[in-house]
Structure formats: C-alpha cells, structure tokens
C-alpha positions as CSV (number, residue, x, y, z in Angstrom):
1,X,-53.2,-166.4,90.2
2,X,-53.3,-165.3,94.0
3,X,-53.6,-161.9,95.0
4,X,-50.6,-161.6,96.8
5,X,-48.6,-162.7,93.4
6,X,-48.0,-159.4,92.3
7,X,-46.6,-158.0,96.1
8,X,-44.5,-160.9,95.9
9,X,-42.6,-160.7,92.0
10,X,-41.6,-156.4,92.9
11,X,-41.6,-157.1,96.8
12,X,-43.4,-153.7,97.6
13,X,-47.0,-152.7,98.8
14,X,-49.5,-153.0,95.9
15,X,-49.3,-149.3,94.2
16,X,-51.9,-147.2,92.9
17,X,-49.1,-145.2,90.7
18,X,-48.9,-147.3,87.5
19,X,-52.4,-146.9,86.6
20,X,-51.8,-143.0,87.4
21,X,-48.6,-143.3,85.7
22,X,-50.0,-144.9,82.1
23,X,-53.4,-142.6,81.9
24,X,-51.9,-139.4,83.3
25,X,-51.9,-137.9,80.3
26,X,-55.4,-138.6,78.9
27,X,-56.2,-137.6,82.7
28,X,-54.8,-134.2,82.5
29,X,-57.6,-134.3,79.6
30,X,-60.1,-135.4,81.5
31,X,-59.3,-132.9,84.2
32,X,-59.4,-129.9,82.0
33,X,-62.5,-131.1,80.7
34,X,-63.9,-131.4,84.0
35,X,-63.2,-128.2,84.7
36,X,-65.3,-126.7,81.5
37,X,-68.1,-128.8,82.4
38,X,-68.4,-127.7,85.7
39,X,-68.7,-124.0,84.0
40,X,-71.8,-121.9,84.7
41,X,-73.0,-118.5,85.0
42,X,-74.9,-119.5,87.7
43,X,-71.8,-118.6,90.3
44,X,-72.8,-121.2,92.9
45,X,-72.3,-124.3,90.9
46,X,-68.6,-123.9,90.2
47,X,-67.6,-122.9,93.6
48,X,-69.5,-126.3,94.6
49,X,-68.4,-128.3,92.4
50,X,-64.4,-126.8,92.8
51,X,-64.9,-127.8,96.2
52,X,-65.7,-131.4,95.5
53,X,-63.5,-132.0,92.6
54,X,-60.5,-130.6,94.3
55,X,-60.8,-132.1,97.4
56,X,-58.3,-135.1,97.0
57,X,-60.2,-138.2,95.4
58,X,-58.1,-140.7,93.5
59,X,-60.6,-140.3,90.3
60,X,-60.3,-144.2,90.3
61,X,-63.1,-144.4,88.0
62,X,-62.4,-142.4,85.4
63,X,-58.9,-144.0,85.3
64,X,-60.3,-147.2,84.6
65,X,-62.3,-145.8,81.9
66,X,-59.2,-144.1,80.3
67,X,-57.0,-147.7,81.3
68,X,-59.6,-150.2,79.6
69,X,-59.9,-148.2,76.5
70,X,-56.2,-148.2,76.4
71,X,-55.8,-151.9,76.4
72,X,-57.8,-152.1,73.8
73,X,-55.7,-150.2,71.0
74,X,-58.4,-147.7,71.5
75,X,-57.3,-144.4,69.2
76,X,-59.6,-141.3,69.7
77,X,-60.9,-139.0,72.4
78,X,-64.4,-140.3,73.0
79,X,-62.8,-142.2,76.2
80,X,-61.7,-138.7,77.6
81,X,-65.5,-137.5,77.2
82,X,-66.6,-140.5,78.7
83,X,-64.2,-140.7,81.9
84,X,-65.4,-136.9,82.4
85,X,-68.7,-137.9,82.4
86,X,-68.2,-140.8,84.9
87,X,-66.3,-138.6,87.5
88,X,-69.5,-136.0,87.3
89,X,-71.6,-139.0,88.1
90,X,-69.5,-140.2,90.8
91,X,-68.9,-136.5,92.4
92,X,-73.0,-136.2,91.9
93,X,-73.4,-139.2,93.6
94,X,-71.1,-137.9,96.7
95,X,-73.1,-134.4,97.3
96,X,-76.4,-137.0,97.1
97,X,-75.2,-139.2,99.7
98,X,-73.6,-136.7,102.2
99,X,-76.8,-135.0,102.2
100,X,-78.7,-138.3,102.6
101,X,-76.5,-139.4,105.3
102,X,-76.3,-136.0,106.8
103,X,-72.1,-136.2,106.8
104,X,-70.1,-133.5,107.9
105,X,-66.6,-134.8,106.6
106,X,-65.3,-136.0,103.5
107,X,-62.1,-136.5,102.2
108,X,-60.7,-134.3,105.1
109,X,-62.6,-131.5,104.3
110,X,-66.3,-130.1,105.7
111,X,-68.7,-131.7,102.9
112,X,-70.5,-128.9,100.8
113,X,-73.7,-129.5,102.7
114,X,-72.1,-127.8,105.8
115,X,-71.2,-124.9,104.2
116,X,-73.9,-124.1,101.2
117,X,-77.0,-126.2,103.1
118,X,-78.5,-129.0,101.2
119,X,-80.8,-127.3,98.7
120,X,-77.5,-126.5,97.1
121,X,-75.9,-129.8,97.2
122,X,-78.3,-131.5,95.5
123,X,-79.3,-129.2,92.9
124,X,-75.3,-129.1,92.3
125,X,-75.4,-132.9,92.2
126,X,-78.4,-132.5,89.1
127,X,-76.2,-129.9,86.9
128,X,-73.3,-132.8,87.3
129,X,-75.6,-135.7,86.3
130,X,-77.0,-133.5,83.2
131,X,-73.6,-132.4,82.4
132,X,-72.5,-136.2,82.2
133,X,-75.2,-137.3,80.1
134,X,-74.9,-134.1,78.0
135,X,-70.8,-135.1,77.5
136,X,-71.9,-138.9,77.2
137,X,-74.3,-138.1,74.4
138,X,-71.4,-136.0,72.4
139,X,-69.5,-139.3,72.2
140,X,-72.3,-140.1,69.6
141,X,-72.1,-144.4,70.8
142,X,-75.7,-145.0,71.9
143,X,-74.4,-148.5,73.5
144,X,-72.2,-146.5,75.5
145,X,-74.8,-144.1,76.6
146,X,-77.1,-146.9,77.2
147,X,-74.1,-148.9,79.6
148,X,-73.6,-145.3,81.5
149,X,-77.3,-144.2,81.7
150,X,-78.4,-148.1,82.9
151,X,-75.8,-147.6,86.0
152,X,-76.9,-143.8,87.2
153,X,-80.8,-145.4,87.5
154,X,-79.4,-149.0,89.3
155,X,-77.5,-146.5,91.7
156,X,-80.4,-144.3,92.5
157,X,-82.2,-147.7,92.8
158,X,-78.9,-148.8,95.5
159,X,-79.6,-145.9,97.7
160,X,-83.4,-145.7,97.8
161,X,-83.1,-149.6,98.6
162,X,-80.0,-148.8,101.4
163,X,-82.6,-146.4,102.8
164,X,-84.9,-149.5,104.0
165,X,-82.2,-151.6,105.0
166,X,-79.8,-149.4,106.5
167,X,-81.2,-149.0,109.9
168,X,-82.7,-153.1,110.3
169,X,-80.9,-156.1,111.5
170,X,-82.8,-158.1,110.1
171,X,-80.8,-157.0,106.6
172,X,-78.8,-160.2,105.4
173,X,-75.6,-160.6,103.8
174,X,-76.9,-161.1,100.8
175,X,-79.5,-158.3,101.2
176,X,-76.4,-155.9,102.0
177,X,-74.5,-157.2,98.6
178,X,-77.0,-156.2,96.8
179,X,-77.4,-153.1,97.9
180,X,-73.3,-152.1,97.3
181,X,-73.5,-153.9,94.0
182,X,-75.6,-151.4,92.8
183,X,-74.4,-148.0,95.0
184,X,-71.0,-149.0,93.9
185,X,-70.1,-151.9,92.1
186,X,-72.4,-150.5,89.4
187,X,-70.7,-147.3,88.4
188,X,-67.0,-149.2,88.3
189,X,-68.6,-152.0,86.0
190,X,-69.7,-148.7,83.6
191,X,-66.6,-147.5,83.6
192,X,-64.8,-150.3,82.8
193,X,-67.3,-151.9,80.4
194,X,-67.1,-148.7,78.5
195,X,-63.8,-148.5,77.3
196,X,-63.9,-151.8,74.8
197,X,-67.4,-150.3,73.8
198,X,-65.8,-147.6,72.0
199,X,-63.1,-149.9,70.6
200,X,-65.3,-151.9,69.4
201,X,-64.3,-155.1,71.1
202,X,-66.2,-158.1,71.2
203,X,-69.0,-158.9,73.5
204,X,-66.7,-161.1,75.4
205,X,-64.1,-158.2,76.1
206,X,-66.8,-156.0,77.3
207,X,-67.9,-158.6,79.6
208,X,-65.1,-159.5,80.8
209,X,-64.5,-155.5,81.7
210,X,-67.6,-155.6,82.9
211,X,-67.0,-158.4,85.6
212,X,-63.6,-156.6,86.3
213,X,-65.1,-153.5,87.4
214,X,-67.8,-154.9,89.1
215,X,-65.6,-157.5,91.3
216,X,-63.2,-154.4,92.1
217,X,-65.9,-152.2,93.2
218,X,-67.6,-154.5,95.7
219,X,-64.1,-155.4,97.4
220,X,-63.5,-151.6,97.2
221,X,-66.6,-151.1,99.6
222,X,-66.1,-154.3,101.3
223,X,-62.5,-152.4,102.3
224,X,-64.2,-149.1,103.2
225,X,-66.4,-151.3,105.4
226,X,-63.5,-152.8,107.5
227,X,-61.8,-149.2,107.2
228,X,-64.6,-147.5,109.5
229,X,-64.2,-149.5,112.5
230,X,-60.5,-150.5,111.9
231,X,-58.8,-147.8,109.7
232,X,-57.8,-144.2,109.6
233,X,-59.9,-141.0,108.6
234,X,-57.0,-140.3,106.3
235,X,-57.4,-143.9,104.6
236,X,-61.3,-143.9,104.6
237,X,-61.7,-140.2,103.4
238,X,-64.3,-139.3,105.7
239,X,-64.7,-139.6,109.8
240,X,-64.1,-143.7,111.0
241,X,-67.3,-144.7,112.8
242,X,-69.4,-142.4,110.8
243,X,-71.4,-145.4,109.0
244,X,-71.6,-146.5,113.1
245,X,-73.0,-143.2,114.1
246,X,-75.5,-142.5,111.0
247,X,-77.1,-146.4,111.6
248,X,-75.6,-147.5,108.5
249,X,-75.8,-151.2,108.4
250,X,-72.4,-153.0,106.8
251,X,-71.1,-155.9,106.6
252,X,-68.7,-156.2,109.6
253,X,-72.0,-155.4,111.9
254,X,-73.9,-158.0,110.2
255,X,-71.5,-160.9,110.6
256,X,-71.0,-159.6,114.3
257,X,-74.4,-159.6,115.2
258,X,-75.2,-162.7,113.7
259,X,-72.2,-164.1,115.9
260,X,-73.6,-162.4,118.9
261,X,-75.4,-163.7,122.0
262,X,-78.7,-162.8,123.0
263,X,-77.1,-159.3,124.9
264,X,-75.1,-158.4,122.1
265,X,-78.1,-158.6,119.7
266,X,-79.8,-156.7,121.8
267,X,-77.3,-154.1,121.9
268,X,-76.9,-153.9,118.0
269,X,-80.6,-153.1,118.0
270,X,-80.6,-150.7,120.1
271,X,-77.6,-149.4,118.6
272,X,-78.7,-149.4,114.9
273,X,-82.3,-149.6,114.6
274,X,-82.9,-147.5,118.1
275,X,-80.2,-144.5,116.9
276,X,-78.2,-145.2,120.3
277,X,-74.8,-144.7,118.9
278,X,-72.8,-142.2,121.1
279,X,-68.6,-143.0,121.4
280,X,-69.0,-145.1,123.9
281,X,-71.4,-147.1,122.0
282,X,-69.1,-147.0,119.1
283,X,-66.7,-148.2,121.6
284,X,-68.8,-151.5,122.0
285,X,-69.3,-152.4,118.7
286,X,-66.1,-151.8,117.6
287,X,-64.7,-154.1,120.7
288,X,-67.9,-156.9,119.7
289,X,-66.6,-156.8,116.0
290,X,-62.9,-157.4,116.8
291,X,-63.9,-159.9,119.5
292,X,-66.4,-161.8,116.5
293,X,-63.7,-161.7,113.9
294,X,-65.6,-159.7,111.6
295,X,-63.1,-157.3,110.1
296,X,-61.3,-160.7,108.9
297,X,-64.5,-162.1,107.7
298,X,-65.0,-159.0,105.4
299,X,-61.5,-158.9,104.5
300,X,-61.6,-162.5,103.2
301,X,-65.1,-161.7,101.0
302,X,-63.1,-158.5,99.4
303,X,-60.1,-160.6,98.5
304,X,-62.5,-163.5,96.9
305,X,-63.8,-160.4,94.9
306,X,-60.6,-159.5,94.1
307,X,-59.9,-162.5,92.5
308,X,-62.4,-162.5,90.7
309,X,-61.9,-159.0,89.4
310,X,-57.8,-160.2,88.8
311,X,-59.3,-163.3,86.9
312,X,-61.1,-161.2,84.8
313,X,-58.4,-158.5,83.5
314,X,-55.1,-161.2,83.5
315,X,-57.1,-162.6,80.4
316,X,-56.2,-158.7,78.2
317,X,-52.8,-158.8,76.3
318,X,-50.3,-158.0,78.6
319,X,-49.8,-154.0,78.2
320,X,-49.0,-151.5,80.6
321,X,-52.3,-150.9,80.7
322,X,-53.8,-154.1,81.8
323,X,-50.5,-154.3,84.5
324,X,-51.8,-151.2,86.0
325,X,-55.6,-152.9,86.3
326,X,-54.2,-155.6,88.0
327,X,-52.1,-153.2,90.2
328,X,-54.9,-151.6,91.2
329,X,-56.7,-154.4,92.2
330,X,-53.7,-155.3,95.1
331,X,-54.2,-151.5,95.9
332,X,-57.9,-152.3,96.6
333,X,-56.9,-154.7,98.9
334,X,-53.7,-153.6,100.4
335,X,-55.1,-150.2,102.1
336,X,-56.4,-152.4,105.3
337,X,-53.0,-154.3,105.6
C-alpha cells in the first residue's frame, strides 16, 4: 500500500491525533507515573527533569509502547510501566546528547546544560536511566527487560560510534545508517517490540513490531535530517542548521558532497572536518544541497522506510489501534511537505 493512501481515503494531512486520541488515557498514566519517578529528595533532579519532560515533546515512543500493546488485546498495566520507562530513556538520552553536542536549544527552550552546566545534565540523565530499569524490572517479564536493556547499550554504542564519524567525509551512507539505526531506530524498535511481549504474542508479532518501529524511527531521523537545512525551528524542535554548525555529518551533506566537484568537496571539508561553519557557511551548504537535490534524495530513503514500517503494522487486525500506527507513520513523513 503507498504511503500517500491514507492522505488520499480522509483527504487531510497525515495526523498525529489518533494515536494520541486511542492511548490518551493509558498516557495520562504514564504521565503521572513519570512524574513519581522523577521524585527525589535530592532537589536538583526534579527541577531538571520538569524542565525536560515539560518542554513539549510528542512522547512518540511511549505511545507506541501503549498503541502496540493495545492491538494486541493486551489487559494489564505492565505497558504503562514500560512506556514510562522508555520516555526516561529517551529524555536521558536528550540531556546526554545536548551535552555531547554542546546545544543550546531544544524544543524552543534553553536545554538544561545552559542553565544547570553539564555535571548536572548528565548525572540527571543516570537517575533517568536507573529509574527506567528500576520501573522495567517491576514489570517482572525478563524478555522485556532484556528487549529494553539490549537498546539503552546499542544506543550508547550509536553515539560513541557518531562521535568518529561525525566530523569525517569520508563517512558513507551506509556508515551514517548505521549509526541512526542504533541512536534512534533502536529505542522505537524497543518500544514497539515490547508491547506484544507482554501479551504474549508470537515471535512473529514481536518481529513484525519490531521491524515497525525500527523502519519508523530511521525515516523519523531521515526527516529531522532534511528538517535542519529545509524546515522550521518550530518543526525540528531545536535551532535549523545546528547539526551544520556542530559538524554533524547527515545524510543530505553526504549525498551533496558526493555530488560535488572538486571546489565543493573542498569546501565540505573545510566546513565539517575543519569546524569552519559560520552563517554564511551555512549559507553555502544549504545553497550546494538544494542545488545537488539532496533534501529529495533523503526524502525518498525516509519514505522507502516508511513503507516498510506501513508493511509491517497493515499486517495487525484492523483496530483503532493499529489505524493510529499507520497514521503515524504518514505523520513521520508529512512534517517536511
């Protein structure tokens, strides 16, 4: 089934609302959950982790982990526990990165590095990973834990790797897909796989959750990619040009570079690798990437993903559920038309 099936049938821009629509109320769960978890007496950690969790994200993640548990019958509360636990190890993952990438802006807002320093942010980011696994472990389903636990090391694993390809030209496509598969792609494959874990589905339901959330994450990033050098702050959630000024290596650079002449190559180097990266820099690469057709390039790779991510949840019974995973899969896409 194409993509652009769905737009066509309700003729109206893919929406994110039915999947917030059919898990709002296990949400308003998870939330209030997510809110005792990030309880301390230490009076620094709440006030951090307030910051991040009410600062405007989606929680994408741990609405697929409520929407795949749903449409599979599942009865119980274990997928509340675990969707908590996979929005403390996304939100630990953000106050990692924005310290890592030095970022000054997410989501609209000054990132908690700027105003608590980064000793804080990461330390925050720990409590949230051993709250998670502390939640996780409640749920009592070792396979579970084992699904969650296996993403938070291939993650760590993503950004350690992105740190020796981020700033080198010489970083293929492939090399690149590798390196979101497992920063991003890894954590919505959890999340997904999760929820027919716990009602114990087959090994052939969990897989095919598994390839959902996997496909959906890498066109996710793909998007974000095309977002920073053709999108809004507002649609991106942090600063457009940012992974441009930090040296960070995507795929609309690669594909332009690899289209370039011998001047533009030499620009990119100097750009990425030699930290020359002012506005008017910016300016260039933007220009060399538009000129290179790059943005469409990366658009076409996130809707193959999508696809494949569409492919792999049409095959649920049809539920409101599984209409809102397919929803969100056109929302995916639709934010960079």
């Amino acid at each position: 089934m194409s993509l652009a099936s769905p737009v066509e049938r309700t003729d109206s821009r893919a929406s994110i609302e039915p999947m917030i629509a059919v898990t709002a109320p296990d949400m308003a769960r998870v939330n209030d959950l997510i809110l005792a978890m990030a309880g301390s007496n230490v009076e620094l950690i709440p006030e951090i982790a307030e910051h991040l969790i009410s600062s405007g994200g989606k929680r994408l993640r741990p609405m697929l982990t409520i929407a795949s548990a749903l449409a599979h019958d599942y009865r119980g509360d274990a997928h509340v526990k675990l969707a908590a636990s996979v929005e403390f190890m996304h939100t630990a993952t953000l106050l990692h990165d924005d310290v890592v990438d030095e970022s000054d802006l997410r989501r609209g807002k000054k990132t908690a590095r700027t105003i608590w320093g980064n000793q804080a942010s990461v330390l925050v980011g720990d409590f949230l990973l051993g709250q998670a696994f502390k939640t996780m472990v409640e749920v009592g389903s070792l396979t579970a834990l084992d699904i969650l636990s296996t993403a938070s090391s291939v993650i760590a694993e993503g950004e350690v790797w992105q740190l020796s390809a981020a700033k080198h030209m010489t970083t293929s496509e492939a090399d690149y897909l590798a390196v979101i598969d497992a920063k991003t792609a890894a954590l919505f494959a959890a999340a997904a796989e999760v929820g027919p874990v716990i009602a114990g589905a087959g090994e052939a339901e969990r897989t095919a959750m598994r390839d959902y959330g996997r496909s959906l994450g890498l066109a996710f990033q793909l998007v974000d990619d095309v977002l920073d050098y053709g999108g809004t702050a507002a649609a991106l959630g942090k600063n457009t040009g940012d992974d441009f000024r930090e040296g960070k290596i995507t795929l609309p650079v690669i594909l332009a570079y690899q289209a370039g002449d011998d001047t533009e190559k030499a620009f990119w180097r100097e750009a990425m690798e030699g930290g020359r990266n002012d506005d008017k820099a910016l300016a260039r690469a933007t220009a060399l990437i538009h000129q290179h057709g790059a943005l469409e390039e990366t658009v076409q790779r996130a809707r193959q993903y999508g696809e494949a991510a569409y492919a792999a949840a049409s095959g649920l019974p049809q539920s409101p559920s599984r209409d809102a995973m397919l929803g969100v899969v056109e929302f995916c896409i639709d934010r960079v038309s």
